[in-house]
C-alpha positions as CSV (number, residue, x, y, z in Angstrom):
1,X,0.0,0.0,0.0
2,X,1.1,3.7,-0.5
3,X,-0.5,7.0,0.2
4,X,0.5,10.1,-1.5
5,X,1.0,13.3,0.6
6,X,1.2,17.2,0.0
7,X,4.7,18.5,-0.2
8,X,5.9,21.7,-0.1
9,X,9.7,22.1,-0.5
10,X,11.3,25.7,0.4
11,X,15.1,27.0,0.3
12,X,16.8,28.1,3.9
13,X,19.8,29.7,3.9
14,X,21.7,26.6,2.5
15,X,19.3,24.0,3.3
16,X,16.1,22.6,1.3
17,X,13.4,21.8,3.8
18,X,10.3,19.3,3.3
19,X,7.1,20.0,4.8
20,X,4.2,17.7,4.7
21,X,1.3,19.8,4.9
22,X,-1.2,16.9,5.8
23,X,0.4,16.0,9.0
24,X,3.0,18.8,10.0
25,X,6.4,16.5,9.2
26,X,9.1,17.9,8.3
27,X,12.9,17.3,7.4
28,X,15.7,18.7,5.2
29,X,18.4,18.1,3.3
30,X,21.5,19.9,1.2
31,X,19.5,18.9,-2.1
32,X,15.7,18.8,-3.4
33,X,16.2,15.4,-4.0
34,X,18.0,14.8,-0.6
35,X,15.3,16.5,1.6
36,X,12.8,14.6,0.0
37,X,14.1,11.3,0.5
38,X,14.6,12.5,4.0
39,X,11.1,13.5,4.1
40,X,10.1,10.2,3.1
41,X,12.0,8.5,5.5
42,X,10.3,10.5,8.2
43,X,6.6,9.9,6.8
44,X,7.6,6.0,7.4
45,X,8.8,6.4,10.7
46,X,5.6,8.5,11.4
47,X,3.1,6.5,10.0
48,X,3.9,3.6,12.0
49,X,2.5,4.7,15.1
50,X,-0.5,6.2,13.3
51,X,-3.1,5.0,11.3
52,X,-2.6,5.6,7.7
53,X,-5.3,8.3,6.2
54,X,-5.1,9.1,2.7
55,X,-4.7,13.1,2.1
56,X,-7.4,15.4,-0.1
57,X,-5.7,16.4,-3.0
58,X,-5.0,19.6,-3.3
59,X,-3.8,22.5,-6.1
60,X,-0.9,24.6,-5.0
61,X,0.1,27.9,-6.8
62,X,1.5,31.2,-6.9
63,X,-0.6,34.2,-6.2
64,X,1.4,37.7,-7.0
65,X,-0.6,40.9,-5.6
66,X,0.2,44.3,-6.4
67,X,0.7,46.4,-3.4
């Protein structure tokens, strides 16, 4: 079985951190791909103790307003 989560990925200073925005984990890596392998890893770990709900999907996008 697999479940597919909402990730949002953002640049820190010199790190790349992974947020799931279903459940609130989060990890980080050097690289995009890194921190979301890392990400992954941590979604394992988390779902063991929980039981596993599959996410709404959801659209994510950019929104510029003039100011």
């Amino acid at each position: 079985m697999s479940i597919k989560y909402n990730v949002i990925i953002q640049k820190e200073e010199k790190w790349y951190v992974a947020k799931c925005i279903d459940n609130n984990v989060a990890s980080q890596g050097k690289t995009i791909e890194e921190a979301i392998n890392n990400l992954k890893e941590a979604l394992e770990l988390y779902i063991q103790n929980e039981e596993p709900v599959q996410p709404k999907e959801i659209f994510v996008t950019t929104l510029e307003v003039a100011i």
